[in-house]
N, C-alpha and C positions, 0 to 999 in steps of 0.2 A: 504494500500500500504506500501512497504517497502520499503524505501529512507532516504536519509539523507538531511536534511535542509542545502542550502549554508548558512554557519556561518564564520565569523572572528574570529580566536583565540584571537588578538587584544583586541575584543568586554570585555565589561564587564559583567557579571554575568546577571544582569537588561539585558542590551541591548542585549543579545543572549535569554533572553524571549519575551521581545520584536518581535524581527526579525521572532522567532517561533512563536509565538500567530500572528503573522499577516499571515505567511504561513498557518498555521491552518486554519484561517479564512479565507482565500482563496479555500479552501479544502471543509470548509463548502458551503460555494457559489456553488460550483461544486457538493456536494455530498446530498444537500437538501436542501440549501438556508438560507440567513442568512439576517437581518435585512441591509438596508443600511447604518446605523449611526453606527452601529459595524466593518464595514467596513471602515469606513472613518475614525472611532476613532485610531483600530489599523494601518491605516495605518499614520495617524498621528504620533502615536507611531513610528512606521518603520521608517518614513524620522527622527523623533528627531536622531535617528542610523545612518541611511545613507542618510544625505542631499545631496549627488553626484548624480547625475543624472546618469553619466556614470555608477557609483557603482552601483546604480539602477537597471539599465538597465543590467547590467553584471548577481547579485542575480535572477534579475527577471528567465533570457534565464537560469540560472543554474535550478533553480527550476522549469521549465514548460521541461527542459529535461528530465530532472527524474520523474516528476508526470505529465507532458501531462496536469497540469492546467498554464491557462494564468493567471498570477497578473494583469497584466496592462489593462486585457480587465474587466476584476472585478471593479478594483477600478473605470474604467470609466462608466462602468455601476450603480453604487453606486452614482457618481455625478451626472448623470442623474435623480435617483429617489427621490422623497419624504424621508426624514429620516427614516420612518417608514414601508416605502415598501420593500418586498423581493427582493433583489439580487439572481438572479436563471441563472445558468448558464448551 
Protein backbone atom coordinates (compact mmCIF):
# COMPACT_ATOMS: atom_id res chain seq x y z
CA UNK A 1 0.00 0.00 0.00
CA UNK A 2 0.92 3.43 -0.57
CA UNK A 3 0.33 5.93 2.49
CA UNK A 4 1.81 8.00 4.64
CA UNK A 5 2.28 7.02 8.48
CA UNK A 6 0.59 9.80 10.92
CA UNK A 7 3.89 11.32 12.36
CA UNK A 8 4.78 14.46 14.57
CA UNK A 9 7.32 16.80 13.03
CA UNK A 10 7.73 17.48 16.84
CA UNK A 11 8.76 13.77 17.24
CA UNK A 12 12.33 12.94 17.54
CA UNK A 13 14.24 10.89 15.01
CA UNK A 14 13.94 7.55 17.65
CA UNK A 15 10.28 8.29 18.26
CA UNK A 16 9.15 8.61 14.53
CA UNK A 17 10.63 4.94 14.35
CA UNK A 18 9.19 4.02 16.99
CA UNK A 19 5.54 5.35 15.82
CA UNK A 20 6.43 3.48 12.28
CA UNK A 21 7.79 0.07 13.58
CA UNK A 22 4.44 -0.11 15.44
CA UNK A 23 2.21 0.95 12.30
CA UNK A 24 4.20 -1.67 10.40
CA UNK A 25 3.57 -4.17 12.91
CA UNK A 26 0.01 -3.51 12.78
CA UNK A 27 0.33 -4.01 8.94
CA UNK A 28 1.91 -7.21 9.69
CA UNK A 29 -1.01 -8.45 11.91
CA UNK A 30 -3.32 -7.76 8.84
CA UNK A 31 -1.11 -8.97 6.06
CA UNK A 32 0.11 -12.44 7.60
CA UNK A 33 0.24 -12.21 11.35
CA UNK A 34 2.76 -11.48 13.65
CA UNK A 35 3.66 -12.89 17.13
CA UNK A 36 1.63 -11.27 20.17
CA UNK A 37 4.60 -10.19 22.25
CA UNK A 38 5.84 -8.17 19.08
CA UNK A 39 2.83 -6.55 19.21
CA UNK A 40 2.67 -5.47 22.67
CA UNK A 41 6.56 -4.70 22.71
CA UNK A 42 6.10 -2.14 19.84
CA UNK A 43 3.24 -0.96 21.18
CA UNK A 44 4.92 -0.37 24.33
CA UNK A 45 7.34 1.59 22.33
CA UNK A 46 4.35 3.60 20.75
CA UNK A 47 2.70 4.88 24.17
CA UNK A 48 6.68 5.79 25.58
CA UNK A 49 5.65 8.40 22.18
CA UNK A 50 2.28 9.12 22.61
CA UNK A 51 1.05 8.47 26.32
CA UNK A 52 -2.22 10.67 25.33
CA UNK A 53 -4.86 8.77 24.86
CA UNK A 54 -6.67 11.23 22.97
CA UNK A 55 -3.38 11.47 20.68
CA UNK A 56 -3.90 7.93 20.49
CA UNK A 57 -6.88 7.69 19.41
CA UNK A 58 -6.50 10.70 16.84
CA UNK A 59 -2.92 8.60 15.12
CA UNK A 60 -4.97 5.44 15.40
CA UNK A 61 -8.50 6.98 13.18
CA UNK A 62 -5.52 8.63 10.83
CA UNK A 63 -3.97 5.41 10.12
CA UNK A 64 -6.85 2.95 9.73
CA UNK A 65 -8.15 5.85 7.18
CA UNK A 66 -5.53 5.59 4.95
CA UNK A 67 -4.61 1.74 5.35
CA UNK A 68 -8.21 0.24 6.28
CA UNK A 69 -6.04 -1.59 9.34
CA UNK A 70 -7.58 -1.03 12.96
CA UNK A 71 -4.44 -0.58 15.65
CA UNK A 72 -6.63 -0.65 18.41
CA UNK A 73 -8.52 -3.99 17.44
CA UNK A 74 -4.79 -5.54 17.04
CA UNK A 75 -3.37 -4.45 20.08
CA UNK A 76 -6.58 -5.98 21.97
CA UNK A 77 -6.32 -8.98 20.25
CA UNK A 78 -2.53 -9.26 21.32
CA UNK A 79 -3.75 -8.86 25.00
CA UNK A 80 -5.89 -11.46 24.79
CA UNK A 81 -3.23 -14.04 23.48
CA UNK A 82 -0.48 -16.03 24.86
CA UNK A 83 2.87 -14.02 24.11
CA UNK A 84 3.70 -16.49 21.61
CA UNK A 85 0.56 -16.84 19.79
CA UNK A 86 -0.30 -15.39 16.34
CA UNK A 87 -2.11 -12.05 16.15
CA UNK A 88 -4.13 -12.65 12.62
CA UNK A 89 -6.34 -10.30 11.73
Amino acid sequence: MEYHYPIDLDWSTDEVINVIEFFRVVETAYEKGIKSKDVLTNYKNFKQVVPSKAEEKSLFKQFEKHSGYVPYKVVQAAKKLDEQETVSM
